[in-house]
C-alpha positions in Angstrom: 89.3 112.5 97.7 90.7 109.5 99.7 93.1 107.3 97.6 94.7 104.3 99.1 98.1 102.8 96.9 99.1 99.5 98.1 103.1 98.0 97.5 103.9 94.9 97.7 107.5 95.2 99.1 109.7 98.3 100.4 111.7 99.7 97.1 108.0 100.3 95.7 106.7 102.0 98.9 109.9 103.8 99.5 109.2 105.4 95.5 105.4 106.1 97.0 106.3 108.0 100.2 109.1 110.5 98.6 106.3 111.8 97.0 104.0 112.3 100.1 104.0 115.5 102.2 104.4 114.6 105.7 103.8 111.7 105.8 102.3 110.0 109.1 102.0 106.2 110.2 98.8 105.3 111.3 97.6 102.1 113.1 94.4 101.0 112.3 93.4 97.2 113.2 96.6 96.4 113.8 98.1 96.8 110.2 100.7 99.8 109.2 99.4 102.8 107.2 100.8 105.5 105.9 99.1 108.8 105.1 100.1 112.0 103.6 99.0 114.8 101.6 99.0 115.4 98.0 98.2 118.4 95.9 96.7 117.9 92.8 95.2 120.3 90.1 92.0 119.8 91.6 92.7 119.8 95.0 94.0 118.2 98.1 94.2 113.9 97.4 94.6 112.5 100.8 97.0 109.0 100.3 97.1 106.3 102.4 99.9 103.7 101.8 100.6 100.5 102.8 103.3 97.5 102.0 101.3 94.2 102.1 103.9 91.9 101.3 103.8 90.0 97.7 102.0 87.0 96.6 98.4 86.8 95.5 96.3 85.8 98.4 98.5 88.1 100.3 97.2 91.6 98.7 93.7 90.1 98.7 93.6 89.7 102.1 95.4 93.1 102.5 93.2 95.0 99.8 90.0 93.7 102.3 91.2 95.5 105.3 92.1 98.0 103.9 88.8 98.6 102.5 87.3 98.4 106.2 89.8 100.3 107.7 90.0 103.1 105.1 87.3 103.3 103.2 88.8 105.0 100.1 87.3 106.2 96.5 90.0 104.9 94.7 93.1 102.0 95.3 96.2 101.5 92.7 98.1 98.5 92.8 101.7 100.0 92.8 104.7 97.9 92.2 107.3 96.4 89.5 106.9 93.5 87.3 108.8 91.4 84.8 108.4 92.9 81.2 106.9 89.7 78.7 105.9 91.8 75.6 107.3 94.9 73.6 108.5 96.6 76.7 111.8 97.6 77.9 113.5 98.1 81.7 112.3 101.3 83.0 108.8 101.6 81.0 105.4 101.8 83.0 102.6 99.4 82.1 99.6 100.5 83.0 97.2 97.1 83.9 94.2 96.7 81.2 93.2 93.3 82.7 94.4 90.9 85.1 95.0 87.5 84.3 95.6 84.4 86.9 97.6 82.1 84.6 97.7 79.5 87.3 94.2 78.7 87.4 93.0 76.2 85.5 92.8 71.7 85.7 95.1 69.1 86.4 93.9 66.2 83.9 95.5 62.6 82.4 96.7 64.5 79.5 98.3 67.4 81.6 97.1 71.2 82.9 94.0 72.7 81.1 93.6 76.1 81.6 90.9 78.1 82.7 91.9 81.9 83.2 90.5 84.2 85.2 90.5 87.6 83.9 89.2 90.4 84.8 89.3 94.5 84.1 89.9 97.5 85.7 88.0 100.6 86.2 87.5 102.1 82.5 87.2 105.9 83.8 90.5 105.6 85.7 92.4 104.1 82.6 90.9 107.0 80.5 92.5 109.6 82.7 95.7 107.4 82.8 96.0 107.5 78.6 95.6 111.2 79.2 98.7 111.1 81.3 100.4 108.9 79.2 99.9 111.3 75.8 102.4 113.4 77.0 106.0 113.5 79.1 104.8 115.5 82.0 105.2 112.5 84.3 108.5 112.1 83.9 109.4 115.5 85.2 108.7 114.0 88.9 111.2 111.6 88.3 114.9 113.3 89.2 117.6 114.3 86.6 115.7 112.8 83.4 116.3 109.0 84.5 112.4 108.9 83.0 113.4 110.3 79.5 113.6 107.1 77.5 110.8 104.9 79.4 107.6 104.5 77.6 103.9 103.7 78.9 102.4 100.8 77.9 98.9 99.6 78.2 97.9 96.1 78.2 97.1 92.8 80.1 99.0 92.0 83.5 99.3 88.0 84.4 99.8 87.0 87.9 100.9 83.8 90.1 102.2 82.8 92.8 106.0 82.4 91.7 109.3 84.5 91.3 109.7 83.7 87.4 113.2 84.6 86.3 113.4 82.8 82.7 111.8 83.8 79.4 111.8 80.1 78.3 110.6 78.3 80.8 107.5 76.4 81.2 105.6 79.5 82.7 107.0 81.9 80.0 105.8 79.1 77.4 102.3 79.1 79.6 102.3 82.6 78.7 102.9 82.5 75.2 100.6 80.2 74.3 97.5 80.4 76.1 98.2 84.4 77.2 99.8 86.0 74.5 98.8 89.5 74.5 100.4 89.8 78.0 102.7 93.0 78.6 103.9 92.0 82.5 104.0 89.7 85.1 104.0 89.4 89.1 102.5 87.9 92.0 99.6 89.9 92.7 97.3 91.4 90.1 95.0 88.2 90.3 94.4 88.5 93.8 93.6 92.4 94.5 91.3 92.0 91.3 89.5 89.3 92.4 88.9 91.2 95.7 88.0 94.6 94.1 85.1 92.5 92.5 83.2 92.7 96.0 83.3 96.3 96.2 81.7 97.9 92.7 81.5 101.2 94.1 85.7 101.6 94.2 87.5 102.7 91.5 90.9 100.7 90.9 94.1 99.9 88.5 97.2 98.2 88.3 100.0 100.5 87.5 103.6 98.9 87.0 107.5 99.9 86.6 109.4 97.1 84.6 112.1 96.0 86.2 113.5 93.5 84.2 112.6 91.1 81.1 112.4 87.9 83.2 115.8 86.6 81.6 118.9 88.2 83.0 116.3 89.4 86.5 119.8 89.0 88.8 121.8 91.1 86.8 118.8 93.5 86.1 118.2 94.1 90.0 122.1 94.3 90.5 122.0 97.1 88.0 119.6 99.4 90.6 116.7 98.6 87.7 114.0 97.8 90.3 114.9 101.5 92.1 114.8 102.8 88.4 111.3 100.8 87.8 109.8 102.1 90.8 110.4 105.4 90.3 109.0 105.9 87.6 105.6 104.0 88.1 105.8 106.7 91.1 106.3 109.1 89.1 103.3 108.1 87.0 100.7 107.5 89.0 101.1 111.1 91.2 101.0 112.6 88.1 97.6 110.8 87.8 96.0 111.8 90.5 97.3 115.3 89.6 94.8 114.8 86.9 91.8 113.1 88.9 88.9 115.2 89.1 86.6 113.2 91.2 83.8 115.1 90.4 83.5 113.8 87.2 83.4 110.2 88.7 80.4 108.6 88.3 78.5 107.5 91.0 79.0 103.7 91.9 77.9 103.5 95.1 75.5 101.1 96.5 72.0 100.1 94.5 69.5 102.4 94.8 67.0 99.9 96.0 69.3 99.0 99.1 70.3 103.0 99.6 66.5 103.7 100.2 66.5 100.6 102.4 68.8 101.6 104.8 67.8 105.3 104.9 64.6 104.2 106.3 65.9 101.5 108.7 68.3 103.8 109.6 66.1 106.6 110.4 62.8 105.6 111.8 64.0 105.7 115.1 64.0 109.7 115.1 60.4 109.0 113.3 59.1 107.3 116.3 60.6 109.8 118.3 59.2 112.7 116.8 55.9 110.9 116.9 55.9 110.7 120.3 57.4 114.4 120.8 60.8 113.7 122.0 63.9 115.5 121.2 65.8 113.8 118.9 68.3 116.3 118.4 69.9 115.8 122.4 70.2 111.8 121.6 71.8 111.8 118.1 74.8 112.5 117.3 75.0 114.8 114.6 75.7 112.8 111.3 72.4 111.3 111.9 70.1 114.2 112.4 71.6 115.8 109.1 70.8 112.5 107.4 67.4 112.5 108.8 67.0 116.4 107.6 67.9 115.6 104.4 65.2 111.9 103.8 62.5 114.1 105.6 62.7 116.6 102.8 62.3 114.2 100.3 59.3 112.4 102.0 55.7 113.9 101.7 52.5 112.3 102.9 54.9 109.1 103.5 56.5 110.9 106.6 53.2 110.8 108.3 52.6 107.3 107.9 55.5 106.6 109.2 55.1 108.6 112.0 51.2 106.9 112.3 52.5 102.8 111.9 56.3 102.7 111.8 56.0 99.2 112.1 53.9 98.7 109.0 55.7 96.7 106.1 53.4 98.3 103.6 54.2 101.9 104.7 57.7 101.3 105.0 58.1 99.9 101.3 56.0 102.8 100.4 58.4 105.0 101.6 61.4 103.4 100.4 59.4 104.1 96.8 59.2 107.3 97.4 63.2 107.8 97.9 63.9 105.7 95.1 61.5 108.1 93.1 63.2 110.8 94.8 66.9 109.9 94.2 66.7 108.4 90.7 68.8 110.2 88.2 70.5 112.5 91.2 73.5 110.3 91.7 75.4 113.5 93.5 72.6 113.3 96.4 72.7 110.1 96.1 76.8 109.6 96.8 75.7 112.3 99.8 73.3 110.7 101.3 75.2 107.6 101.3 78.2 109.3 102.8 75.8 110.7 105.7 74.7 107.1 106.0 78.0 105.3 106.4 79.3 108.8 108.9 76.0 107.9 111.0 76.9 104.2 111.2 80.7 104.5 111.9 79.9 107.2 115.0 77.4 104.7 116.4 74.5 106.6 115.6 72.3 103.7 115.4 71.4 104.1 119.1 69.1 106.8 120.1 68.2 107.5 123.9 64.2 106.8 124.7 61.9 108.5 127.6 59.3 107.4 129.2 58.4 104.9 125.8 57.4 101.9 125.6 58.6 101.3 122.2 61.1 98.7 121.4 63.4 100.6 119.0 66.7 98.1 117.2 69.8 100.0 117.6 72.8 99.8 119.6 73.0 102.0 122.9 69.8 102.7 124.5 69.4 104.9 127.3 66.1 104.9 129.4 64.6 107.3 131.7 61.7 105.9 134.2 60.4 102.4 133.8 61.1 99.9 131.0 59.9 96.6 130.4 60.1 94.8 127.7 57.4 91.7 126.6 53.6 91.5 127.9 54.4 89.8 131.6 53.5 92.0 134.4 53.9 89.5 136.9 57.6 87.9 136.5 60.8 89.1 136.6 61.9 86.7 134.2 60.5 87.9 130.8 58.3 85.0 129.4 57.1 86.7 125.8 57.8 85.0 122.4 58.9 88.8 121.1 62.3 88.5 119.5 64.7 91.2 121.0 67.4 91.7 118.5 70.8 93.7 119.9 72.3 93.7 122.9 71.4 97.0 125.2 73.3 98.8 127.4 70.3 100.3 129.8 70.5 102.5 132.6 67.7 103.8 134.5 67.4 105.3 138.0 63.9 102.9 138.0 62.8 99.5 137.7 64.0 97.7 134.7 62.6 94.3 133.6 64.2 93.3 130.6 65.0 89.9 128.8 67.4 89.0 125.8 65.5 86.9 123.5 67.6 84.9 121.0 64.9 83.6 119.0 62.2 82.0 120.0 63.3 78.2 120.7 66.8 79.9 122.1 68.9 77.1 120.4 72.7 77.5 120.7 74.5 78.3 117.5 76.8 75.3 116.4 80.1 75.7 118.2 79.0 78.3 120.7 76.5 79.2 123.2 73.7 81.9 122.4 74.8 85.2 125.0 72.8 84.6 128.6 70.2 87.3 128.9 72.2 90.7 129.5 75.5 89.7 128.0 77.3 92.1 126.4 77.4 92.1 122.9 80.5 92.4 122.2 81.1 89.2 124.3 79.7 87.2 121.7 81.4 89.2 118.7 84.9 88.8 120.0 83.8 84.8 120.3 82.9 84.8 117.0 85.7 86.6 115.9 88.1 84.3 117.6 86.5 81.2 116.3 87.3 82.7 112.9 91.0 83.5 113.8 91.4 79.9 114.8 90.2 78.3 111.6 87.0 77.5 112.4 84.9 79.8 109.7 83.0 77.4 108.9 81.2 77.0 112.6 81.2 80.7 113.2 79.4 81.3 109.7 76.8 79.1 110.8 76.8 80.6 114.3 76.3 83.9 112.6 73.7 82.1 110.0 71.2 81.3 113.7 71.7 84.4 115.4 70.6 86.5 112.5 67.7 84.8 111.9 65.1 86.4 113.5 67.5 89.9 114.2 68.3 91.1 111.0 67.1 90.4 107.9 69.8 92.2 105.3 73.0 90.4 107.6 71.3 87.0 107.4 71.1 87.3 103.8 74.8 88.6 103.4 75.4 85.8 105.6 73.7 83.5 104.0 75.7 84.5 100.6 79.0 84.0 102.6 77.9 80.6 103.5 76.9 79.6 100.0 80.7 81.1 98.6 82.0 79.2 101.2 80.3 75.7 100.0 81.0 76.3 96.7 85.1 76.8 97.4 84.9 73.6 99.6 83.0 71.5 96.7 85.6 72.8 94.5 88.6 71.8 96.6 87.2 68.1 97.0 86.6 67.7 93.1 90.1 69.5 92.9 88.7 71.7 90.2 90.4 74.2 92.2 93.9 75.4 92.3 95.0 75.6 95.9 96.3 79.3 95.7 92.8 79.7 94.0 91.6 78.3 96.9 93.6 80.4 99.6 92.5 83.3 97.6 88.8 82.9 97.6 89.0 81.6 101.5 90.7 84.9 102.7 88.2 87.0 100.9 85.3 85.1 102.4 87.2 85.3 105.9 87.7 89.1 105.3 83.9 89.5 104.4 82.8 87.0 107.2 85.1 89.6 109.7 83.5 92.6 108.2 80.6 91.6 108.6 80.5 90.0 112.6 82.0 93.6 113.4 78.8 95.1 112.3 76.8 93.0 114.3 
């Protein structure tokens, strides 16, 4: 099991690592990680950790890359907060729900607000109450400093300020219009408004209190925050000491969009086979042990597939056949999806192609003897209205004749140029990706928008999705219904989807 704990600043990741056995930095994407191993009752928990730095939009950017570049089953906000209700320095408060207290309306008459709430994962919270229903925990915190703390479960509230007075206007917010509160800090909004994009990820908020907002100075003085962090350390290890992921319940993607991408995924070995190629030589492993497993579950639907690979109808009727398959079985189902994402992240897309005249979508494709792609047998420049989606690396000892088709009036994307025939792909990507690093998402969603058009139907619809967030955050802004940390929140998140998204292009 693959758990990721993000911190927002060092005395809370300093707490995390002393628990960690050998731990290792890792660079991934250029942000810091850093992993170590963890025994539990059930078995090894591999940790990664990282500090993101505090504030909301902050972790939600953070908690998105992190996601990409780790891929874990389960991430716990890890820190110290201010203690609001029935709590005392040194307790743990284990997150319930999130609360952004700073959303809301600026009107005549004065701020109106409109919380966003949210929860967090209810099978992780169950396992946490188990921990909490006895001391255990605090025998992995040294010489009893734990003995006197308590665990607390209830609502967190987040924004985007330091608050270091219990009757101030935020602490008055708080009382009135948030009232069941337990804790506050900067963060809890923002990595649960993220976490909502990815329903297959377990998550929770755990917390060390560190002071009672009154009296923070003195509190921090006092080695409180060290104390704080310790314990919510202490906590969550002895959490995942409990975590049998086995038990977990499946979340990963739909069904329908599993069966979806098995098929897209593996019809190019179909077309191989049905023209009696080796497969086996051109795949890389993950791939042909995916592609063992969906040809077990197919029957007659194989050998349509094999007949008109192409065929809409025979495709949906073998995605029916997987969904019939799989329903009910989420452990082949969390398996098969694991195969999936192991075949995509080793480039198994790509399959290498003899002597075929089949166009197959993929990444890398390797020919042997002559290829030509489109119906002109007299030109070298390729004059066919076929749409030719992906870039191809091709080498051949032969003739080639090939053409990159970027649909079929070859308009330029807004703000860039559609790729020349043979430019390499990831040419355009790092355009697009620098277009989004210097502000201009907008563009490069739209961009994106036109070159998946006519390429790839499930990215232009996530695109289009992105695009439509995106409108609705800028209509928002201009009506100022929106708060502007509100505002930065939701625009990293669409950024970091946006990002995800062009690198899978």
């Amino acid at each position: 099991m693959r758990v990721l704990i993000l911190t927002p600043i060092s005395v809370e990741h300093k707490a995390i690592l002393a628990n960690l056995t050998s731990p290792v930095d890792k660079i991934v994407e250029g942000s810091r990680y850093v992993s170590g191993d963890f025994l539990g009752k059930h078995g090894k928990v591999e940790v990664f950790t990282q500090q993101t730095g505090s504030g909301n939009s902050t972790i939600a950017l953070a908690t998105e890359k992190a996601i990409r570049n780790i891929q874990p089953m389960v991430i716990i906000l890890a820190g110290i907060a201010g203690g609001v209700k029935d709590v005392a320095i040194g307790d743990v408060v284990v997150g319930t729900k999130f609360y952004g207290y700073e959303s809301g309306k600026e009107t005549e008459t004065g701020f109106v607000v409109r919380p966003e709430a949210g929860s967090y994962s209810k099978d992780l919270l169950a396992i946490a109450q188990s921990v909490a229903g006895n001391d255990r925990w605090k025998n992995r915190v040294p010489a009893g400093a734990a003995a006197a703390a308590k665990v607390i479960f209830g609502p967190i509230a987040s924004g985007d300020k330091v608050v270091a007075a219990n009757d101030g206007t935020i602490a008055r917010l708080l009382k009135q219009s948030f009232n069941d509160t337990t804790a506050l800090e900067m963060e809890s909004n923002g990595f649960g408004q993220a976490m909502q994009y990815h329903p297959g990820i377990r998550f929770i908020n755990i917390r060390g209190v560190s002071d009672l907002l009154g009296g923070k100075s003195k509190s921090d003085a006092e080695g409180s925050q060290e104390r704080a962090s310790a314990n919510m350390a202490a906590f969550i290890f002895e959490l995942l000491d409990q975590i049998d992921d086995t038990q977990f319940k499946f979340l990963g993607m739909e069904l329908k969009e599993l069966t979806k991408q098995l098929v897209e995924t593996t019809l190019p070995i179909i077309q191989m086979e049905a023209s009696g190629q080796d497969y086996k030589s051109s795949a890389g492993e993950p791939l042909v042990v995916l592609w063992q497993k969906v040809k077990e579950l197919l029957a007659s639907e194989y050998e349509a597939l094999k007949n008109a690979p192409d065929d809409a109808d025979t495709k949906a009727e073998a995605r029916l056949a997987l969904k019939l398959a799989l329903e009910g079985k989420s452990t082949l189902q969390a398996g098969l999806e694991a195969l999936l994402h192991e075949a995509k992240k080793s480039g198994d897309s790509g399959v290498s192609i003899s002597n075929s005249k089949n166009v197959i979508q993929g990444s890398n494709i390797t020919v042997g003897g002559d290829l030509r792609i489109g119906d002109d047998n007299t030109r070298q420049d390729h004059k066919s209205t076929d749409a030719v989606g992906g870039d191809k690396y091709v080498q051949s000892a032969d003739h080639i004749q090939i053409n990159h088709y970027y649909g079929k009036d070859a308009t330029p994307a807004p703000g860039m140029g559609i790729p020349a025939k043979q430019t390499v792909a990831s040419d355009y990507i790092q355009s697009l990706q620098h277009m989004i690093a210097s502000g201009r998402a907008e563009a490069a969603i739209q961009s994106v928008i036109d070159y998946t058009a006519s390429r790839d139907e499930e990215a232009h619809l996530e695109v289009l999705q992105i695009s439509s967030r995106w409108k609705d955050m800028s209509r928002k802004v201009r009506l100022g219904t929106i708060r502007n940390d509100e505002a930065n929140v939701e625009r990293s998140q669409i950024v970091a989807g946006l990002l995800e998204l062009v690198g899978r292009l």
